[in-house]
C-alpha positions in Angstrom: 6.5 1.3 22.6 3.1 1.6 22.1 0.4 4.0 20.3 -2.4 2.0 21.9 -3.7 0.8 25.3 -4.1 -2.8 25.8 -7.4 -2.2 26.3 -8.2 0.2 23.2 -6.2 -2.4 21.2 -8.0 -5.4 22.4 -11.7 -3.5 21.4 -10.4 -2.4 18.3 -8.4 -5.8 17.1 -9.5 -8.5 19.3 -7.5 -11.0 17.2 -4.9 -9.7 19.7 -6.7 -11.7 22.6 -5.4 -14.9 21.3 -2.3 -14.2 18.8 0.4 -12.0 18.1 0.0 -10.4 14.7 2.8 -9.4 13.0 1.8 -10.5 9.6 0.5 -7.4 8.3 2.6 -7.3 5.0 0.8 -9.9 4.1 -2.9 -8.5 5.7 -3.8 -5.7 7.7 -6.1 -6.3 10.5 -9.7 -4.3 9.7 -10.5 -2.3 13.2 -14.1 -3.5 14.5 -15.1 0.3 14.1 -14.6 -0.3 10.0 -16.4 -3.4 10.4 -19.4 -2.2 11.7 -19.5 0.9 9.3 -19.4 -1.8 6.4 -22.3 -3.3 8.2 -24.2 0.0 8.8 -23.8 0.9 5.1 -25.3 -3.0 4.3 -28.2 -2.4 6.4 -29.3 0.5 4.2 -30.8 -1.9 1.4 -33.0 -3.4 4.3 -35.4 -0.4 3.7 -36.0 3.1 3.0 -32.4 4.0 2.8 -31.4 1.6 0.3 -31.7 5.3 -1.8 -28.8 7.1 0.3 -26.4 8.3 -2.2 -25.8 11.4 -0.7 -24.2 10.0 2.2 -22.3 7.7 0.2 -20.6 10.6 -2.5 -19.9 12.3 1.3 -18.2 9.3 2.7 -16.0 8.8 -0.7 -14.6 12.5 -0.7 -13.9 12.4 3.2 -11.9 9.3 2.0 -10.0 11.4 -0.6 -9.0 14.0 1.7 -7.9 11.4 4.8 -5.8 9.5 1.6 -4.4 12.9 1.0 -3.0 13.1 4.6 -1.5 10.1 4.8 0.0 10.4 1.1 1.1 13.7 1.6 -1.3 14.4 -1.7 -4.3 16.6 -3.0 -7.6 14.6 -2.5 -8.0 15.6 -5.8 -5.0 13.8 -7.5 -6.5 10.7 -5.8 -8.3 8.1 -7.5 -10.1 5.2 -5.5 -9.5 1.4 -7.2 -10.0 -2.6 -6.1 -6.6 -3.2 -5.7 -2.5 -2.4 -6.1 -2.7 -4.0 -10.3 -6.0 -1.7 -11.3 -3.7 1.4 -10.5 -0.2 -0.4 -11.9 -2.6 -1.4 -14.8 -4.3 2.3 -15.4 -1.0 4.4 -15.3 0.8 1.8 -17.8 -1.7 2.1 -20.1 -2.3 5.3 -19.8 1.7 5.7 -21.1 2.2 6.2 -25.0 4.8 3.9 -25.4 7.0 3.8 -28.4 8.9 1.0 -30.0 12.5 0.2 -28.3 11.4 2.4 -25.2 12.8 0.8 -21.2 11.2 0.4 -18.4 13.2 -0.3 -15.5 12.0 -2.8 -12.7 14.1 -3.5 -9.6 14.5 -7.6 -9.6 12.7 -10.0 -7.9 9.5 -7.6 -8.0 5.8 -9.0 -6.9 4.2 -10.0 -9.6 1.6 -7.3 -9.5 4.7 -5.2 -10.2 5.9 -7.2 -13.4 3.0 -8.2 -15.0 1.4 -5.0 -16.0 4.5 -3.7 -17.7 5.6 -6.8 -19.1 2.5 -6.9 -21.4 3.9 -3.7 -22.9 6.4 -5.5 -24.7 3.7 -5.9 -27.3 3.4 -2.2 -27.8 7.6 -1.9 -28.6 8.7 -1.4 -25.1 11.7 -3.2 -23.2 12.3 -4.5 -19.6 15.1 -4.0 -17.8 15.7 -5.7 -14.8 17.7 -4.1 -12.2 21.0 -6.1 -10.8 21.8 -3.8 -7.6 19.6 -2.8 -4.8 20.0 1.3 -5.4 18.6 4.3 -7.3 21.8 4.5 -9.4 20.3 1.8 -11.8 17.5 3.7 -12.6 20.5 6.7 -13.3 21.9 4.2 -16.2 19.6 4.5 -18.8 17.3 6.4 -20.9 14.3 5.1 -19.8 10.1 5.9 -20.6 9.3 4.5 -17.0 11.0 4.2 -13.6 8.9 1.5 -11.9 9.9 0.6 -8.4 7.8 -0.9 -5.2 8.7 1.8 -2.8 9.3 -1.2 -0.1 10.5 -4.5 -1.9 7.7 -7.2 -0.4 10.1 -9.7 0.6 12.4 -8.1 3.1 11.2 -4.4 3.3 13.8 -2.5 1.5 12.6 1.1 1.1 13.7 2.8 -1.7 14.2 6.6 -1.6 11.6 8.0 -3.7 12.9 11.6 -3.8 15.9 10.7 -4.9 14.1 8.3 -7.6 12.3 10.9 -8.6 15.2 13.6 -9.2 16.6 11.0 -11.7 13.3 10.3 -13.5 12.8 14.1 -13.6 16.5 14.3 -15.3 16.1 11.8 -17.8 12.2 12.7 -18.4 11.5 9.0 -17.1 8.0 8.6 -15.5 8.5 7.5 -12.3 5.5 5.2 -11.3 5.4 3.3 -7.8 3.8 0.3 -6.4 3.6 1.4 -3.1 1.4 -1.5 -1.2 3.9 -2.5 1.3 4.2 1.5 2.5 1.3 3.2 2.4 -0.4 3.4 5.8 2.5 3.2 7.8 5.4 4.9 6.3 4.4 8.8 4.9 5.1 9.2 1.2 5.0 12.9 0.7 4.2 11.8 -2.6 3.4 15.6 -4.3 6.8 16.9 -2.3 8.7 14.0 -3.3 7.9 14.7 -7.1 6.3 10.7 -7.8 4.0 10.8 -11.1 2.6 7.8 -10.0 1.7 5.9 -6.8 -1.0 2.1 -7.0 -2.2 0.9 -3.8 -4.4 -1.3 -2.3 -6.4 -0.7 1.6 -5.9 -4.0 2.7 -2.7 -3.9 4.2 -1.1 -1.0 6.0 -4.3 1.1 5.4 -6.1 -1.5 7.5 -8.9 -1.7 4.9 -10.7 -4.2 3.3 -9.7 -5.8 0.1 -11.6 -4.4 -2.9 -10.2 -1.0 -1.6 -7.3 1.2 -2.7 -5.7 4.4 -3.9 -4.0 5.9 -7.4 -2.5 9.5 -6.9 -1.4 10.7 -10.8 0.4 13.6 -10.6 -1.5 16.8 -11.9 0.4 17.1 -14.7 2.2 13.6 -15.5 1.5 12.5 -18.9 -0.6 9.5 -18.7 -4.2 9.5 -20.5 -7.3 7.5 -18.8 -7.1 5.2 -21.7 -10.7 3.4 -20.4 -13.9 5.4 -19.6 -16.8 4.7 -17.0 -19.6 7.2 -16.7 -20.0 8.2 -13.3 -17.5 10.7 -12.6 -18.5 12.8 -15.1 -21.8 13.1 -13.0 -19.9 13.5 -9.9 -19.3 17.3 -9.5 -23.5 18.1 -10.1 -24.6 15.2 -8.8 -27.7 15.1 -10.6 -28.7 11.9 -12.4 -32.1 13.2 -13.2 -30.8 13.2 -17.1 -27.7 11.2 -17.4 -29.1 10.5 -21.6 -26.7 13.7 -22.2 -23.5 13.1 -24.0 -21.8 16.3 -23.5 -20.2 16.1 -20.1 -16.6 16.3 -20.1 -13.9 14.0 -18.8 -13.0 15.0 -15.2 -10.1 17.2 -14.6 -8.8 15.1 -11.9 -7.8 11.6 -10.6 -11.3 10.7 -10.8 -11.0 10.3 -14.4 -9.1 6.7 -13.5 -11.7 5.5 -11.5 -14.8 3.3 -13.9 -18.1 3.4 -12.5 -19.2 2.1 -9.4 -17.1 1.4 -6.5 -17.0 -1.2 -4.0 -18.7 1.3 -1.5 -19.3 -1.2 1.3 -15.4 -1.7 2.0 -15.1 1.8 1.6 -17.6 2.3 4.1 -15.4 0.7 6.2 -11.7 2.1 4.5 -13.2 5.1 5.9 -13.2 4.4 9.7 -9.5 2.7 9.7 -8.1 6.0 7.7 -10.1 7.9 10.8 -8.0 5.8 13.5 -4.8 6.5 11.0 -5.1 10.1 11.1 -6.3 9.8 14.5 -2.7 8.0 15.8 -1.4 10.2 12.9 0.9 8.8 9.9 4.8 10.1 11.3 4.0 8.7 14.9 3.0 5.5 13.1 6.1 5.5 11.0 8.5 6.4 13.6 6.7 3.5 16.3 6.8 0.8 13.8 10.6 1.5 13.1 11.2 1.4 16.2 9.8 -1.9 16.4 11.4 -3.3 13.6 15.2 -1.9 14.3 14.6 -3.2 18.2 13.3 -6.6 16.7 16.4 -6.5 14.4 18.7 -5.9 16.4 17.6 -8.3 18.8 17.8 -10.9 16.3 21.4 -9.9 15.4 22.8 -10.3 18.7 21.2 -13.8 18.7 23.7 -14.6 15.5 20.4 -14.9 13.5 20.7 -13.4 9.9 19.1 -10.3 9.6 18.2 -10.3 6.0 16.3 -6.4 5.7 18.7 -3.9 5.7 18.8 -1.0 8.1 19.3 2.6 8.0 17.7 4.5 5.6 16.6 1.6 4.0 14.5 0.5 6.9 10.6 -0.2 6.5 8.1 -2.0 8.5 9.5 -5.4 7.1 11.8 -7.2 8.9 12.9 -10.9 7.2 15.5 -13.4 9.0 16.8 -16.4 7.9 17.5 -18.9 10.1 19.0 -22.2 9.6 15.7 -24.3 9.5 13.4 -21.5 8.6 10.6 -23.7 7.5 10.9 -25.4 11.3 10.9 -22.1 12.9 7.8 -20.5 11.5 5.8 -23.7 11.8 6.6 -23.9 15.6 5.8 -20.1 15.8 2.6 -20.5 13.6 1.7 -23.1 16.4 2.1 -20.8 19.0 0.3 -18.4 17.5 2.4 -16.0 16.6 1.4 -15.2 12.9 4.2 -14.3 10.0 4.9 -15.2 6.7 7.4 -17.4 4.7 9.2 -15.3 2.2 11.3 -16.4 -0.5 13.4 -18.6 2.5 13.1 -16.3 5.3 10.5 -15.6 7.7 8.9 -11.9 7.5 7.7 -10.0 10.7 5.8 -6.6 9.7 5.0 -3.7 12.3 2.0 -1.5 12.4 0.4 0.0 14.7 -1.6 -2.0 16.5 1.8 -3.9 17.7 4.2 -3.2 21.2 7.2 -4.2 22.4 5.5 -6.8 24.0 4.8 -8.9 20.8 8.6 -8.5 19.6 9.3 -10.0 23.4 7.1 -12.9 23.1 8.4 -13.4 19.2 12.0 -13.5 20.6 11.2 -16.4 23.5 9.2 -18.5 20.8 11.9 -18.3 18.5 14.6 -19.5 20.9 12.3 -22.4 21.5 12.3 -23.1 17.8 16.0 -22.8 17.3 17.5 -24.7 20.8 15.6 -27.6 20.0 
């Protein structure tokens, strides 16, 4: 169970040499490639090429088609943002809401899930929460937006997004998805699936730094780029020799959400880890880190530890236990040096796919050190 050599994965995340990182729900680990293309872009306002734009509008539309690939999305549909809440925060506002119209939210949501809607209550709208862990919810009302995380933060559910999007489509619900805890290691098929909207941020799964991420609209979803930035309208020409004219027209594609300049020394770098992405390539990554996670699952279950994620189709990346002193366990596995998160009670493992069967083995041993003593 492995997409990488010791060896390749030691050069590329040497953090491997003295942990086992399984933690990267929480942050993905940048590949030393990406790292020293962020450093290479840096080094161009040492001199000369400080002026290197070309490059730089080059490196941003390779970007656009590798997102595309892993999405399963025209480049053009895809915007580039800072972070998960810029996209959550652009498609809301870019909804005409009316007074006394829903949106539905699964419960216990991140807050970079809740916040951006909530502040729509202002503009007549209603939240409602969801009490069951399905798509039928969604099915039970007549509702403006549809506004799950594809995979629920805190133990990895997954919901089915084609299926989410046959009931938006049905009730002419807008179905808009965080999709930070997915994208980079699970494949989307966002245009097939029939998502209008899709936020997420590089520095997880897409193994990118933070200041990067992703917004995919739909081509022809209703949502309005409610704020304007300047640069985009220059992007297709490329010529700034007179950017005094007024008369350039909004962009005709995802672009349009994007304001001005980007962070392009992170995306310098998001770059190189989409190249290692496409390079393992997005279904072998998905099917390996499942693989991992139901092994590691089902490992813990024949333990008698509580396997809080749920299996099946409902599977991610995410696996969450509970054990009886979970606070004792992942303090005697954070001093081993196996790194994880606390969630909510439980402790999370994620799998990517820098991880092997190995680290699941040497997780297993620590925490049957942590729970016979």
């Amino acid at each position: 169970m492995a997409l990488l050599t010791n060896k390749e994965r030691n050069e590329l995340f040497p953090i491997f040499k003295t942990c086992t990182y399984l933690n990267t729900a929480s942050t993905g680990v940048v590949p030393e490639t990406a790292i020293a293309e962020q450093d290479r872009f840096m080094n161009f306002y040492r001199g000369e090429t400080i002026q290197s734009q070309p490059e730089t509008f080059e490196v941003i539309e390779q970007i656009r088609e590798k997102l595309g690939i892993i999405l399963g999305a025209p480049a053009e549909d895809i915007a580039l943002i800072n972070n998960t809440s810029y996209g959550i925060n652009m498609a809301a506002w870019g909804i005409d809401f009316h007074k006394c119209d829903k949106i539905l939210l699964p419960a216990k949501e991140f807050p970079a899930n809740f916040y951006p809607w909530k502040v729509h209550e202002s503009r007549g709208a209603e939240i409602v929460i969801n009490d069951t862990s399905d798509e039928i919810f969604f099915d039970r009302y007549d509702a403006k937006v549809i506004a799950p995380s594809w995979v629920r933060f805190y133990d990895g559910f997954r919901f089915d997004l084609k299926q989410c999007a046959e009931i938006a489509k049905k009730n002419r619900s807008l179905l808009c998805v965080d999709g930070i805890q997915g994208a980079g290691v699970l494949y989307p098929e966002l245009e097939k699936s029939g998502v209008d909207t899709f936020s997420t941020g590089g520095q997880k799964w897409l193994l990118s730094p933070y200041g990067t991420g992703a917004l995919y609209v739909r081509k022809d979803a209703p949502i309005r780029s409610l704020f304007q930035g300047w640069l985009q309208r220059f992007l297709e020409t490329k010529d700034f020799s007179d950017v005094g004219k007024y008369d350039i027209s909004e962009p005709n594609n995802a672009t349009r959400f994007e304001i001005g300049s980007l962070t392009y020394q992170a995306l310098f770098a998001m770059n190189k880890s989409l190249e290692l992405i496409n390079e393992l390539g997005i279904q072998n990554i998905e099917k390996h880190a499942l693989k991992l996670a139901n092994y590691f699952a089902d490992e813990c279950k024949n333990l008698d530890f509580e396997v809080v994620s749920p299996g099946g189709k409902r599977r991610s990346a995410i696996v969450s236990i509970n054990f009886r002193d979970s606070k004792k366990v992942y303090e005697v596995l954070i001093s081993k040096k196996v790194l994880c998160s606390l969630r909510e009670g439980n402790i999370r493992f994620s799998f990517h796919l820098y991880n092997n069967e190995e680290d699941v083995e040497k997780t297993l041993h620590y925490i049957l050190e942590a729970t016979s003593s």
